[in-house]
N, C-alpha and C positions, 0 to 999 in steps of 0.2 A: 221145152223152154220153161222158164222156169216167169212166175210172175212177180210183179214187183213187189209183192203183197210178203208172198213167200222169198223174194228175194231178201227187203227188207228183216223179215221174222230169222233168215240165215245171218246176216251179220252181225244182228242183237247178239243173237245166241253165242257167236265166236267174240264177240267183243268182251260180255261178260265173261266167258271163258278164261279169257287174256287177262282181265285185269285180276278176275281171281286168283289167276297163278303169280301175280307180279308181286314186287314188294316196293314200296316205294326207300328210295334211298336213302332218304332223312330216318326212315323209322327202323332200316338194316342198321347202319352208324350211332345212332343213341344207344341198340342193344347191345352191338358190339362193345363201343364206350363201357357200358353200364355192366358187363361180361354175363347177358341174359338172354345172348344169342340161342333160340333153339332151332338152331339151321347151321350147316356145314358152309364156310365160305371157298370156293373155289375161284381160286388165280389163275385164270387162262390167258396170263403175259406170257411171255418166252419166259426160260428159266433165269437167264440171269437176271432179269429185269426182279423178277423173284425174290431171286439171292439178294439183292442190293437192297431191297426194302418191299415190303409188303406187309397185309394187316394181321397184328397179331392173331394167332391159330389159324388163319387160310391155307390152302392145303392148293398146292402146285398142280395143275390140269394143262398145261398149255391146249391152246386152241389144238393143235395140230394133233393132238394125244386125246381128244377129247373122244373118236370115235374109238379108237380099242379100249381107253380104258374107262369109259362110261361102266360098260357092264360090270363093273368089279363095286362100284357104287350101290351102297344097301338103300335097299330100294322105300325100306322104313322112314327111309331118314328126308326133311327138305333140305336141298342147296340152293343156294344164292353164289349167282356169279361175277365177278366182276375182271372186268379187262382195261385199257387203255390206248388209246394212241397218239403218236404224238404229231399229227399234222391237224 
């Protein structure tokens, strides 16, 4: 079992983790705007939701496609993803 000492020390660790991977949304949108995105944007709507509109250069993932065609994703590169729902 694990102490609380060390409990705490584990979700520091995971937390900074998380926010280092994250991007906050104001500052994905101003680059995009500003076309100084260095991150691939990835649409995991359904397709047609896609087709209808989406942000310019994001690149169609849908959720459901997301596990086979992750690995074809260069591994070089960051992506940023965004989805939607409507409820």
């Amino acid at each position: 079992m694990l102490t609380r000492e060390k409990e705490r020390e584990l979700q520091k660790q995971f937390f900074q983790a998380k926010l280092a991977s994250e991007k906050q949304k104001v500052d994905v949108a101003k680059k995009v705007k500003e076309g100084k995105g260095d991150f691939v944007i990835l649409d995991t709507r359904d397709r047609a939701s896609y087709e209808k509109e989406h942000i310019p250069g994001a690149v169609s993932m849908p959720l459901d496609d997301v596990a086979k065609l992750s690995a074809k994703l260069d591994r070089d590169k960051e992506y940023v993803t965004y989805c939607w729902h409507s409820t």
